[in-house]
Structure formats: structure tokens, C-alpha cells
DORO-300611 format. One record per residue (C-alpha): residue number from 0; x, y, z. Coordinates in steps of 0.5 Angstrom, whole numbers. Each point is the difference from the previous one (the first is absolute). Layout:
# residues N
[atom NUM,[X,Y,Z]],
...
END
This chain:
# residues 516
[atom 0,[-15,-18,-19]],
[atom 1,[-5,-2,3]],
[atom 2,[-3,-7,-2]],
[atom 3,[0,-6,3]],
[atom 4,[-1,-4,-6]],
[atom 5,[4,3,-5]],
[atom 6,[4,-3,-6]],
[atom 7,[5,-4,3]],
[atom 8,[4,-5,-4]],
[atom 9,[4,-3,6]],
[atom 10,[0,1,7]],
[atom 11,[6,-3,5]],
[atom 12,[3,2,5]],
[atom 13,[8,0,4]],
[atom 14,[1,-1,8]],
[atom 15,[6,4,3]],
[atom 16,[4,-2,6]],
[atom 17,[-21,51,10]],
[atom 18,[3,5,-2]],
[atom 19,[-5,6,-2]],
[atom 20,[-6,-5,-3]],
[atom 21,[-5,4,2]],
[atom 22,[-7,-1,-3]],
[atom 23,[-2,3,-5]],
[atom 24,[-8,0,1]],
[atom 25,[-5,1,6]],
[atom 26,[-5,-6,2]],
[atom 27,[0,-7,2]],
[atom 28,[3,-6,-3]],
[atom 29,[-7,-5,-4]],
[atom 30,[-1,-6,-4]],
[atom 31,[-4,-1,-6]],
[atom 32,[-8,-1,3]],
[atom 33,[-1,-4,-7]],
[atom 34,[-6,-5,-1]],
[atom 35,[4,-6,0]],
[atom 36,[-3,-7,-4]],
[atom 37,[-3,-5,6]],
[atom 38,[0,-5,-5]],
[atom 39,[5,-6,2]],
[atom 40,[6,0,-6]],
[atom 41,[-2,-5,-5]],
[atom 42,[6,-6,0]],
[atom 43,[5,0,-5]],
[atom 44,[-2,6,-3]],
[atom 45,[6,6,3]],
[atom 46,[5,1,-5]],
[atom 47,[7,-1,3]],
[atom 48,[4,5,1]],
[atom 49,[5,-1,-4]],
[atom 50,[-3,-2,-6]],
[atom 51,[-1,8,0]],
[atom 52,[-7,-2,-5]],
[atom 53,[-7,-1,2]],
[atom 54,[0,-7,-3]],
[atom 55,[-7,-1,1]],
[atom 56,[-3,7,-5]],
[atom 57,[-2,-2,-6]],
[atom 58,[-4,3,-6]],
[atom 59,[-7,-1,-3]],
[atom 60,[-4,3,-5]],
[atom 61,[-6,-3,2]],
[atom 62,[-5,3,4]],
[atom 63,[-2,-4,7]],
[atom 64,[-5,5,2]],
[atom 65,[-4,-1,-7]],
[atom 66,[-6,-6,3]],
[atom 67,[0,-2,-8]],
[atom 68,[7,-2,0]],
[atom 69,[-1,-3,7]],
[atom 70,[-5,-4,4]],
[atom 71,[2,4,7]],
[atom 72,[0,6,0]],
[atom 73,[6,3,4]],
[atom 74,[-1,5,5]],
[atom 75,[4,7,-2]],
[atom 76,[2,6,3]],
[atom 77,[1,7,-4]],
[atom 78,[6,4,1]],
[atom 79,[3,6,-3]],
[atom 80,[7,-2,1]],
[atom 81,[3,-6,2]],
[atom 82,[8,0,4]],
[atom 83,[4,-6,0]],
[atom 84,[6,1,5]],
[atom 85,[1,3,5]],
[atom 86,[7,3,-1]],
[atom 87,[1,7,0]],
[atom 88,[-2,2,-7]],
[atom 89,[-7,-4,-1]],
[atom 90,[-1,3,7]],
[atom 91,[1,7,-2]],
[atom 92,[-4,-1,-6]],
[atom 93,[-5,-3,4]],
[atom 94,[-1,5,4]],
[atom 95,[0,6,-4]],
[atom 96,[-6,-4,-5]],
[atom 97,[-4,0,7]],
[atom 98,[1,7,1]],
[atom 99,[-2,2,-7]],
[atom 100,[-7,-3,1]],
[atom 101,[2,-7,-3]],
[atom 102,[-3,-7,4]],
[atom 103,[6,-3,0]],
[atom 104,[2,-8,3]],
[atom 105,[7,-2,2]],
[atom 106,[2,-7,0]],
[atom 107,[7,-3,3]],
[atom 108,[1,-7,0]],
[atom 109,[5,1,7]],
[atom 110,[-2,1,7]],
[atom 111,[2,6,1]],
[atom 112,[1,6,-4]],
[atom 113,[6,2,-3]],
[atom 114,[7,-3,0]],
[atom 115,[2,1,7]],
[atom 116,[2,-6,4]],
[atom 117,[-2,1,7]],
[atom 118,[3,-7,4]],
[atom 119,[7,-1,-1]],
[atom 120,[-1,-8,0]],
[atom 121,[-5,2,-6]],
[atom 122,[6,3,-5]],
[atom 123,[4,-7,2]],
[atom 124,[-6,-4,-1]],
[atom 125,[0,4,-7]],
[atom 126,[8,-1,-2]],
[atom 127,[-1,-7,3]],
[atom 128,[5,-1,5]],
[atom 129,[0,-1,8]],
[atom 130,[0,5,4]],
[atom 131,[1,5,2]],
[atom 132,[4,-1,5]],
[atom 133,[-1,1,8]],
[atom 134,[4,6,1]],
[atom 135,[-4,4,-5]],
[atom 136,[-7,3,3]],
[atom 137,[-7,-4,-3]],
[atom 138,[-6,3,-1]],
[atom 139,[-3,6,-1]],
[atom 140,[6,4,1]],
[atom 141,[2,-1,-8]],
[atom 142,[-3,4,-6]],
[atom 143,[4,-3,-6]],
[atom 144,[-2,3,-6]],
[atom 145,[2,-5,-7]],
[atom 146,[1,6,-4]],
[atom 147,[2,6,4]],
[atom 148,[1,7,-3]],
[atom 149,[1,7,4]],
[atom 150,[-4,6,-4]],
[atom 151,[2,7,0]],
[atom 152,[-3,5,5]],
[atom 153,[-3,5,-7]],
[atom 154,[0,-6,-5]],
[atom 155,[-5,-2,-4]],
[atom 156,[-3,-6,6]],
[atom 157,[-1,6,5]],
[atom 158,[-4,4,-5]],
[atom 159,[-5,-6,0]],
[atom 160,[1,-1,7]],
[atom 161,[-3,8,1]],
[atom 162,[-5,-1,-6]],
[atom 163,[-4,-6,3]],
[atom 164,[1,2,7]],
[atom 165,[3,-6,2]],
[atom 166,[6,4,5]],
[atom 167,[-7,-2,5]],
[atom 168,[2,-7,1]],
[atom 169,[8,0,-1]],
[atom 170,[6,3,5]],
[atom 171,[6,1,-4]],
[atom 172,[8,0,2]],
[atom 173,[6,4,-3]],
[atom 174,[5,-6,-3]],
[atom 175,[6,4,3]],
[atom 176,[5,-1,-5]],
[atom 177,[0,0,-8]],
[atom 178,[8,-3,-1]],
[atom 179,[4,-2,-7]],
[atom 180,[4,-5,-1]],
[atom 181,[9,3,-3]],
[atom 182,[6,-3,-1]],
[atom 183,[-3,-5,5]],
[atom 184,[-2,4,5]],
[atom 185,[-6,2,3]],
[atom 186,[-2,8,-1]],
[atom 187,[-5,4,3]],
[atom 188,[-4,4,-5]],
[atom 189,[-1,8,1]],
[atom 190,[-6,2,2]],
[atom 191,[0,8,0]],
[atom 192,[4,4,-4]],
[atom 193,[5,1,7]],
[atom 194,[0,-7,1]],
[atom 195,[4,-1,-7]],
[atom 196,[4,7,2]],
[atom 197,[3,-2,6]],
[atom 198,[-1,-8,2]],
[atom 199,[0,-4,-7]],
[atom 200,[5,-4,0]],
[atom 201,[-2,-2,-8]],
[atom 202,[3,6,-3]],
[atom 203,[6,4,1]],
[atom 204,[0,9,1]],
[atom 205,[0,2,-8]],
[atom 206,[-6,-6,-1]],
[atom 207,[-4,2,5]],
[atom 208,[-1,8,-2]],
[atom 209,[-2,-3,-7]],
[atom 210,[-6,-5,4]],
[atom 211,[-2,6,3]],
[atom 212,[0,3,-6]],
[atom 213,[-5,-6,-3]],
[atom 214,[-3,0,6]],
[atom 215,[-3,7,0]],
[atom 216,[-1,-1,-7]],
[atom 217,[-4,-6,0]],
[atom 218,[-4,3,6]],
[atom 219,[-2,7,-3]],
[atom 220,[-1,-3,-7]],
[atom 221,[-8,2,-3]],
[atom 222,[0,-1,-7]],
[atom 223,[-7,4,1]],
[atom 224,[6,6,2]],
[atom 225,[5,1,-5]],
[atom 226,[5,3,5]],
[atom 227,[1,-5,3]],
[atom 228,[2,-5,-5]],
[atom 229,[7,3,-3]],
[atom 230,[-2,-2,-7]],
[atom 231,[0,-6,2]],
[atom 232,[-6,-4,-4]],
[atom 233,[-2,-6,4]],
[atom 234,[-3,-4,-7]],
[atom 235,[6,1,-3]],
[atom 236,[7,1,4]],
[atom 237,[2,-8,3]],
[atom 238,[1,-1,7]],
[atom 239,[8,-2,-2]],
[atom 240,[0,8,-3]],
[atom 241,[-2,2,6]],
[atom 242,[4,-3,5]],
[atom 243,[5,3,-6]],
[atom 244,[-2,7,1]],
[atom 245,[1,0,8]],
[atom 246,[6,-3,-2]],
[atom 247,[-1,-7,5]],
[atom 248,[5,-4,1]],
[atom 249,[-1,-8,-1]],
[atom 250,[-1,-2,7]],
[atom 251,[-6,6,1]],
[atom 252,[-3,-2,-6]],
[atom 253,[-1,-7,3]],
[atom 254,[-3,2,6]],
[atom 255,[-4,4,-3]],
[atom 256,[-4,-3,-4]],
[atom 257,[0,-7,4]],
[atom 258,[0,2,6]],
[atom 259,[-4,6,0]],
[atom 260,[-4,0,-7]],
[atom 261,[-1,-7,1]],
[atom 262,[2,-2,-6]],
[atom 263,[1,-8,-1]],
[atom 264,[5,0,-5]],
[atom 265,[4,5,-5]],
[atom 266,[-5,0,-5]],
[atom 267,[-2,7,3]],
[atom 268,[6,5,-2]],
[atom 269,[-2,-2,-8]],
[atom 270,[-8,3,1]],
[atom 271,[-2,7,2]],
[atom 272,[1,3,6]],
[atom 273,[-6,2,2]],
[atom 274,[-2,-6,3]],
[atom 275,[6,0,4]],
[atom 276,[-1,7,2]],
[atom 277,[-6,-2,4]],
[atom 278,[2,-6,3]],
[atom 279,[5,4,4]],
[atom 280,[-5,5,1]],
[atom 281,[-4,-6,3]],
[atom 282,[6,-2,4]],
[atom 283,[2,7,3]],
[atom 284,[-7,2,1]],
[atom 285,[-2,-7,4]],
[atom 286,[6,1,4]],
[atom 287,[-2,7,2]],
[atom 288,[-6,-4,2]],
[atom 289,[3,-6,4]],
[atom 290,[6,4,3]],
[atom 291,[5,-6,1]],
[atom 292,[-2,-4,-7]],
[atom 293,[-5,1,-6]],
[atom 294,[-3,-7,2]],
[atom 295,[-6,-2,4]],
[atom 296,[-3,-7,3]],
[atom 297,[-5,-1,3]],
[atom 298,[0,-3,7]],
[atom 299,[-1,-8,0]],
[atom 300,[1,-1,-8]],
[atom 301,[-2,1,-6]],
[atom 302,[-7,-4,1]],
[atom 303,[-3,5,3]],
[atom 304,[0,4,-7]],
[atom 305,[-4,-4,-3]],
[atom 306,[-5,-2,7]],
[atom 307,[-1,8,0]],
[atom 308,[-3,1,-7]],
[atom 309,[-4,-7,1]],
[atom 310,[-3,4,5]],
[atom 311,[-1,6,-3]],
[atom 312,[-4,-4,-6]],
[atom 313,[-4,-4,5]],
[atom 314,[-2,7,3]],
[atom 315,[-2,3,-7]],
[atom 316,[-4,-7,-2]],
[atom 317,[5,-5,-2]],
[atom 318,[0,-8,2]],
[atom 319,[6,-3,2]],
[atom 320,[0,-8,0]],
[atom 321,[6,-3,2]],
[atom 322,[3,-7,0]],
[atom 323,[-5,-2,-6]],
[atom 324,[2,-3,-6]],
[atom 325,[0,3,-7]],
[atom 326,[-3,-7,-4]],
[atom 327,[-1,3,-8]],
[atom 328,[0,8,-3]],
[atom 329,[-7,0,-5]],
[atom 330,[1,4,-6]],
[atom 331,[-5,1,-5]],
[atom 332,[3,2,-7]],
[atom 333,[6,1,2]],
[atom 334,[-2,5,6]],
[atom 335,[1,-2,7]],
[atom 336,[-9,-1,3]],
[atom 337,[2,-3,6]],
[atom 338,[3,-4,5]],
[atom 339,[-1,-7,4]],
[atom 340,[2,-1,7]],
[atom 341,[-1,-6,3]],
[atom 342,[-6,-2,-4]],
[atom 343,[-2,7,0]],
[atom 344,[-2,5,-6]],
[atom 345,[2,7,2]],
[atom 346,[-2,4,-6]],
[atom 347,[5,6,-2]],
[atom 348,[1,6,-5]],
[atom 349,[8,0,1]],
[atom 350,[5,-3,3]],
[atom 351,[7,1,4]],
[atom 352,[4,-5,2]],
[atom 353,[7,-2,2]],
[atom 354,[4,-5,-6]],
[atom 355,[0,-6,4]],
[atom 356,[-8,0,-2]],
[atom 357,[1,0,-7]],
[atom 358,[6,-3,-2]],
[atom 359,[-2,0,-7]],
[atom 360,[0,8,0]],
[atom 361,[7,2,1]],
[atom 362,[8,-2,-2]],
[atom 363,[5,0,3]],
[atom 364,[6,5,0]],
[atom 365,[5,-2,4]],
[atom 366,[1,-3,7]],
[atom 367,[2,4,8]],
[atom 368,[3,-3,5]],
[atom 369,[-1,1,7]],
[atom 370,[4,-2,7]],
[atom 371,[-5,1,7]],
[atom 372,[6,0,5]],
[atom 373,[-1,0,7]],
[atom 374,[5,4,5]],
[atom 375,[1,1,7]],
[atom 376,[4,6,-2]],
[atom 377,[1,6,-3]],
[atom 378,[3,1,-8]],
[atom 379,[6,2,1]],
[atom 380,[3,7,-1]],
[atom 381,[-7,3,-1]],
[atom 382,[1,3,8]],
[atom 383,[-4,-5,3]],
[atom 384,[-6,1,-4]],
[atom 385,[-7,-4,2]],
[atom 386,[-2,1,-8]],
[atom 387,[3,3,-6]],
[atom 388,[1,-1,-8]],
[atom 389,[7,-2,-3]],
[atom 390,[1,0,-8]],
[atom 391,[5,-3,-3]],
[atom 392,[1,4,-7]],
[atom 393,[2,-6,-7]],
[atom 394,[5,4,0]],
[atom 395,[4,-2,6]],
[atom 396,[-1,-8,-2]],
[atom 397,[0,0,-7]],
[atom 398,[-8,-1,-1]],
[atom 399,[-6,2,-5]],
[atom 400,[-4,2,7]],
[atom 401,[1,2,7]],
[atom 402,[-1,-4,7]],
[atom 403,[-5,3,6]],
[atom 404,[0,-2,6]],
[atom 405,[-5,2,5]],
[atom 406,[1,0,7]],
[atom 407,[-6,0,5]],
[atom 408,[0,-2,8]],
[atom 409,[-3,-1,7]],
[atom 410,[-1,8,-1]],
[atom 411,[-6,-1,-5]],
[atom 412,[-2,-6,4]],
[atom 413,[1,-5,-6]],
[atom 414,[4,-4,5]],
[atom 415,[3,-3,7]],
[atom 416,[3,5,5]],
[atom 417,[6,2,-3]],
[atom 418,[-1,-4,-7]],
[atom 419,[1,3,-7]],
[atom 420,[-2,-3,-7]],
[atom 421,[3,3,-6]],
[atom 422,[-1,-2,-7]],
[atom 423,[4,0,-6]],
[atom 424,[-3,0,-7]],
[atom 425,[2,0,-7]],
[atom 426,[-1,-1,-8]],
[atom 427,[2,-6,0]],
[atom 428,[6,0,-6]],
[atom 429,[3,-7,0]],
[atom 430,[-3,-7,0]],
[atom 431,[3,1,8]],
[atom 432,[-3,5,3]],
[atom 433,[2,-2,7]],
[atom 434,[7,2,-2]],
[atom 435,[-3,7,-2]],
[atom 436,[-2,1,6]],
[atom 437,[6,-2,4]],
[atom 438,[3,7,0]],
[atom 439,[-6,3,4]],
[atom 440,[0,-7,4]],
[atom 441,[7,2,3]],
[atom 442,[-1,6,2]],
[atom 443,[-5,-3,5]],
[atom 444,[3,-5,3]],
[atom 445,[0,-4,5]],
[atom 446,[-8,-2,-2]],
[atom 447,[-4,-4,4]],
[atom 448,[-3,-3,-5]],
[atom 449,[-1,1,-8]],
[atom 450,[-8,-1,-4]],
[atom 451,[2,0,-8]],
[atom 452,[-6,0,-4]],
[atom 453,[1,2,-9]],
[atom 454,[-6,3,-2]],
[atom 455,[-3,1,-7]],
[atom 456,[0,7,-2]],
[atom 457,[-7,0,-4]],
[atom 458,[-4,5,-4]],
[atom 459,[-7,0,-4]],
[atom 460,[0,-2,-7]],
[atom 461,[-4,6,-1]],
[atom 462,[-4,6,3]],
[atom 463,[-7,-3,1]],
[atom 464,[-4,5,-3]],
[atom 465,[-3,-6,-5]],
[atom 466,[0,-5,5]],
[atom 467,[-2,5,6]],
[atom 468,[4,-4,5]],
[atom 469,[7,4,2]],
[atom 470,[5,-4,3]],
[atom 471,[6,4,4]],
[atom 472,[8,-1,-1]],
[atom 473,[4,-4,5]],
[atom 474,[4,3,4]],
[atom 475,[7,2,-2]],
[atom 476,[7,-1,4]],
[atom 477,[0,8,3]],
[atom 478,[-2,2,7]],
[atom 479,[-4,5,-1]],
[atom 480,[-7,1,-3]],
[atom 481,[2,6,-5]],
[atom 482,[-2,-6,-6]],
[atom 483,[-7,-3,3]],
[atom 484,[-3,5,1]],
[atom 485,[1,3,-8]],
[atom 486,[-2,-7,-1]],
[atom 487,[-7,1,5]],
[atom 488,[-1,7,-4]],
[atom 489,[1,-3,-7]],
[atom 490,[-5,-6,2]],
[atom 491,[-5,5,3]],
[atom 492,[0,5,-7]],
[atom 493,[-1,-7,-4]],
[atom 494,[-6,-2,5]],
[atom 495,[-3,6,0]],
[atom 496,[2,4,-6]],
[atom 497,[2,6,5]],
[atom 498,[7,3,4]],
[atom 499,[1,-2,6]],
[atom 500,[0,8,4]],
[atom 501,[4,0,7]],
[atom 502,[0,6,4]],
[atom 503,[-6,-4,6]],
[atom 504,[-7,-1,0]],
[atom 505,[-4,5,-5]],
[atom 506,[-3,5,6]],
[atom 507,[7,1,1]],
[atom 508,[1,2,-8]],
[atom 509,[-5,6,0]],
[atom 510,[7,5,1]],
[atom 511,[2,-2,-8]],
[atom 512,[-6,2,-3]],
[atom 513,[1,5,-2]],
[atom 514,[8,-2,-3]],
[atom 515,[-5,-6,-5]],
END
């Protein structure tokens, strides 16, 4: 997501000749009041984009603050936590540690804080091509987000959202559609149990009574209450099992699980259903929530996700200094001790970071191909949507993984007046990866213009524990944040040794005493 500086391998790019979004929260749009570095960026010294590493970090295992080892002392600053990256995870992990009492320092080598591309002639500069062209809008009209994601309206990022409070500084907008891909066509995807009834075309009259049957099943379902299992065992009993039993045919079962349970690939009907279960549990509940689709968006982008929990460490404490160079990470006996930035030593117990920072502390484990296409209309047979997501299952292309598009628009203002971006993604599977994508890429057309980029998919090489230095994943190929925030929850246990508990701020728990 929201990264400017992810790990892109390549970066190229090709040149071709509202509805109900009512928002979902009271206040004023804002930006980030941060503490911005007043020092002039050091020469030669900001990794590129596109090496996707900060190549100037590296180790030592000396002490420079110890006067013995060295003739001048440096000056050094002492700080609990220290962030490097200002995507979204280290963003929200930096926030959650400020509110939790930790002295926390946030350090991005980038301007400006998250992913986002706020001037058109910014993301041609990046892909680097000429342009853009006269008849497009310039300016500030644009909000590009290099690795956009849409979240669910009572997923998993709308608990953290509600836990730290951040909903103060953000807008959101309902995505309007959510749409999956068969027997090349676009469909729209049920969103109530009438919808599937009476207005799907996905499935005919007997498939529909047996979907509303699952549907029913999946939303009533509490292993804490017996009843409403119907002996089916969550931990034991396959999703294909399941699917078997409410006697799903095989194109239900595909939208089901890929469109709605958000699988991205098969792999799923062989494990237990219980996980399936709560996903389209999840899915109904955030429709219920939306109206119109499961999906929110925040209004100008997703930049403003990671401004937002910026400020609110900065209001709990946090130091944020952007636009500075990470020059070495000082470890002692093998354990992070501090961070020199620009000359400077900046003393820390624990550090977050991003993989770009330490690209010796992560692997790689496959790649995602992304597209960035601008249009002047909307996609068609998505009844004239300002924003929706299409799913193509494997299945309909004989693929291990599934293709996402995303599609946002003026509606959000991310873009010019009457102006849509969508964004295809997938796991690349092949050593052609732009051929992969070539079936989402036709459903858009005509493009004004495409931005290909091939990114690494890295994760950490172990947890961090030994070395107190927990490195995020890189962002998958979906688009939706279901996997960053396990990611985000996961780091927080390993940094703190505690679960991460939603459910808002801890003066609105007290009503569950009595349950703990």
C-alpha cells in the first residue's frame, strides 16, 4: 500500500492513443502537524526509488558514543522506539507504542509521509516518461496511491482505526461496487440476502435458496452457541465439505470463496471451514455497515491513513523527521543499540522498520505486478460506478492466483474532474508477468496511460525478538487490507509480548469487566 518507497524491481510505463458515498464520519479534513527536519538533505545520500533498498544503512558493532574507542564524542539522543517508514504498518505501530507511554522516533528518508503521489507530473517523473499530457488535469487535483487497497467497513483496519481514534482526522467514502469476473464478464456481487435472491445474475433459482441458506448459516454461526453450529466442527470439517453439504454448485463456490471470503486462491476448500466462515461473516456484516458494498476509502487516498496516525503519535509525544537519511543501524552483541541519521546517534531499545532498511533481514518469496491506468471513463458493465473492485478467480484463467482491480475516481478526489485510476495487481506466476495481467488490463480499456512496476514480495528472516529490530512484510497482490493488519498485530505481540485488543480506546472498555 501505501509506501512510496516499496521494493520495485522494475518501473516502466506505456502511453495510449456520486452515487451514495455519503460519509462515514463528522469533522474536518487535516494534515499531519509533524516536526519536520529544517536540516538540508545530504547529497547523494537518498536511495532511489527503484533500488527498493536503503543502500546507504549499514552495521557495526562498535560503540561510537563510547569517548575510549573514539576521540569525539557524539552527541546522542535517547528514545524508546524508533520507526523507520512511514507506511501505514510502521505508522500504526509507531502510534499504538506513543499511546502506550513509549518515547518513540519516526524517521523516513521520503518528503512526505506514505505512498501517495499528490502531482501528476510527479508519478510520470517516477515511471520515467514525458508527460502527462495537455488534456489531463495537473496540479493538486491528483492523489495517486502506488499501492492502493480498499478495507472492509468491519475489517480488521476499521478496529484499529476505532481503537486509536484516528477516525478524527479522516473522511471516508463507500466504494460502490464489489464485482467478480466469469465466463468473461464482469458480475456484480450480492450484497443482502435479498440481492442474491432476486437480482444476482451469478446464480440460478435452485443455487440461490442453497446461498441464502449458507449465508444465513455463516451470519448466525457462534461456536460459543452449539445451536447454531449444526455439528458442523469449524476445526475440523473442510470449507469444500461445507460448500458440500449446502450443496453449492461450482460457480457459487467460486464466488464465494474469491469474491466474498476473499480467498486468493484454492488452497482454502482443503483447510478448516472455520475461517472461511468468519470471512463471510465479515464480509455481510461490512456490507450491512456500507449499504451499497463492504468497501470504504478514505477521501484524497490512502496517504492520508498513515498522516493520521502520525499525528496522533505526535500527539501522544512522538518525533516524526522526514526527508532524513538512515546511514548505519548500531547493534551490540547482536541487538539493535542505536541508529545514525545524517551524522547523528539516536539511541533506541527497539526498532520498526520497513524492508527497504534492512535488506540483509528479509527474503524474498515471490514478486506482485502492478498496473496504475488512468481513465477518462468509467469501467464498463459496473453501472457507471465512480469506484468498485473486480476479482478474477484462478479459475477463470487457469492461474495459482487471483487478478484484483481496484478502481477509485474524482469521487474520492484522487483525481481530475471526471478522471478514474484503476489498479490491476497480481502474484506474478511466470518470468512475463505483464502478460498475466493482460486480462484485467482489457476490461479497462481504453487507458490513457499505463505505470507497470514488478515488486519484490520480502518478509523478515526471523522475528526480531533476539535482535529487537521487527521488520514488516511487503504488501501482497490483494486489494484489501485483511493481511496487513495480521501483519500489524503480529509485529505488536512480538514487540510487546501483549495481543493487540480492539474494541476502541480503553475508557470505552469498562462495559467488558465483568465478561474478564
Amino acid at each position: 500500500m501505501v509506501r512510496r518507497d516499496r521494493e520495485q524491481d522494475t518501473h516502466r510505463a506505456k502511453t495510449f492513443s456520486p452515487t451514495d458515498t455519503s460519509s462515514l464520519r463528522t469533522g474536518t479534513q487535516s494534515t499531519v502537524g509533524t516536526q519536520q527536519n529544517s536540516e538540508p538533505e545530504l547529497q547523494g545520500k537518498t536511495p532511489t526509488h527503484d533500488t527498493g533498498c536503503a543502500a546507504t544503512v549499514s552495521y557495526t558493532q562498535e560503540r561510537p558514543w563510547d569517548s575510549v574507542r573514539h576521540k569525539q564524542v557524539v552527541k546522542m539522543e535517547e528514545y524508546d522506539i524508533i520507526v523507520l517508514g512511514t507506511g501505514l504498518k510502521e505508522c500504526v505501530l509507531s502510534s499504538l507504542m506513543s499511546q502506550s507511554g513509549k518515547k518513540v522516533l519516526h524517521i523516513d528518508k521520503n518528503a512526505d509521509s506514505g505512498g501517495s503521489i499528490s502531482h501528476l507530473e510527479e508519478l510520470f517523473k517516477k515511471f520515467k516518461v514525458p508527460g502527462p499530457a495537455k488534456s489531463m488535469e495537473h496540479g493538486k487535483a491528483w492523489n495517486i496511491d502506488l499501492i492502493p487497497k480498499f478495507f472492509l467497513a468491519n475489517g480488521e483496519l476499521v478496529k484499529i482505526l476505532v481503537h486509536t481514534e484516528v477516525t478524527r482526522y479522516l473522511d471516508f467514502k463507500v466504494v460502490e461496487g464489489s464485482y467478480v469476473y466469469k465466463a468473461g464478464k464482469v458480475h456484480k456481487v450480492p450484497s443482502s440476502e435479498e440481492d442474491a435472491m432476486h437480482a444476482s445474475d451469478l446464480m440460478g433459482m435452485f443455487d440461490r435458496r442453497r446461498f441464502k441458506k449458507l449465508l444465513l448459516f455463516a451470519l448466525s454461526f457462534d461456536v460459543r452457541n452449539p445451536r447454531t453450529c449444526q455439528d458442523v466442527d469449524p476445526n475440523k470439517m473442510t470449507t469444500r465439505d461445507l460448500f458440500c453439504r449446502f450443496d453449492l454448485g461450482l460457480d457459487v463456490m467460486e464466488f464465494t470463496g474469491h469474491a466474498i471470503a476473499l480467498h486468493g486462491s484454492d488452497g482454502y476448500l482443503d483447510q478448516p471451514c472455520g475461517e472461511t466462515i468468519r470471512r463471510i461473516k465479515m464480509y455481510f456484516e461490512s456490507v450491512s455497515r456500507a449499504n451499497s458494498s463492504p468497501y470504504l476509502y478514505p477521501v484524497y487516498g490512502l496517504g492520508e491513513l498513515p498522516q493520521g496516525f502520525a499525528r496522533l503519535s505526535a500527539e501522544y509525544g512522538g518525533t516524526l523527521r522526514l526527508n532524513r537519511t538512515v546511514d548505519e543501524l548500531v547493534m551490540d552483541d547482536g541487538k539493535i543499540k542505536a541508529v545514525k541519521s545524517e551524522g547523528k546517534l539516536f539511541h533506541c531499545k527497539q526498532l520498526i522498520c520497513d524492508p527497504s532498511y534492512v535488506p540483509n533481514r528479509v527474503r524474498k518469496v515471490g514478486r506482485v505486478i502492478r498496473v496504475i491506468c488512468l481513465l477518462n471513463h468509467p469501467v464498463k458493465n459496473t453501472h457507471e460506478a465512480h469506484s468498485c473492485q473486480i476479482i478474477i478467480p484462478q479459475t477463470q484463467l487457469n492461474r495459482k492466483s487471483d487478478i484484483y482491480i481496484s478502481v477509485v475516481s474524482y469521487a474520492h478526489n484522487v483525481a481530475a474532474d471526471g478522471m478514474y485510476i484503476a489498479t490491476v495487481s497480481t502474484t506474478a506466476e511466470t518470468s512475463n508477468p505483464e502478460k498475466e495481467v493482460e486480462p484485467g488490463l482489457e476490461l479497462l480499456r481504453p487507458i490513457m496511460q499505463e505505470f507497470v512496476s514488478v515488486s519484490n514480495m520480502l518478509v523478515p528472516n526471523e522475528g526480531g525478538q533476539k535482535s529487537q529490530i521487527f521488520v514488516s512484510r511487503s504488501y501482497d497482490a490483494t486489494n484489501h487490507f485483511e493481511a496487513e493488519c495480521e501483519d500489524i498485530k503480529d509485529m505488536y505481540q512480538r514487540i510487546t509480548g501483549a495481543s493487540l485488543r480492539f474494541g476502541g480506546s480503553q475508557r470505552h472498555q469498562s462495559h467488558n469487566s465483568d465478561d474478564e
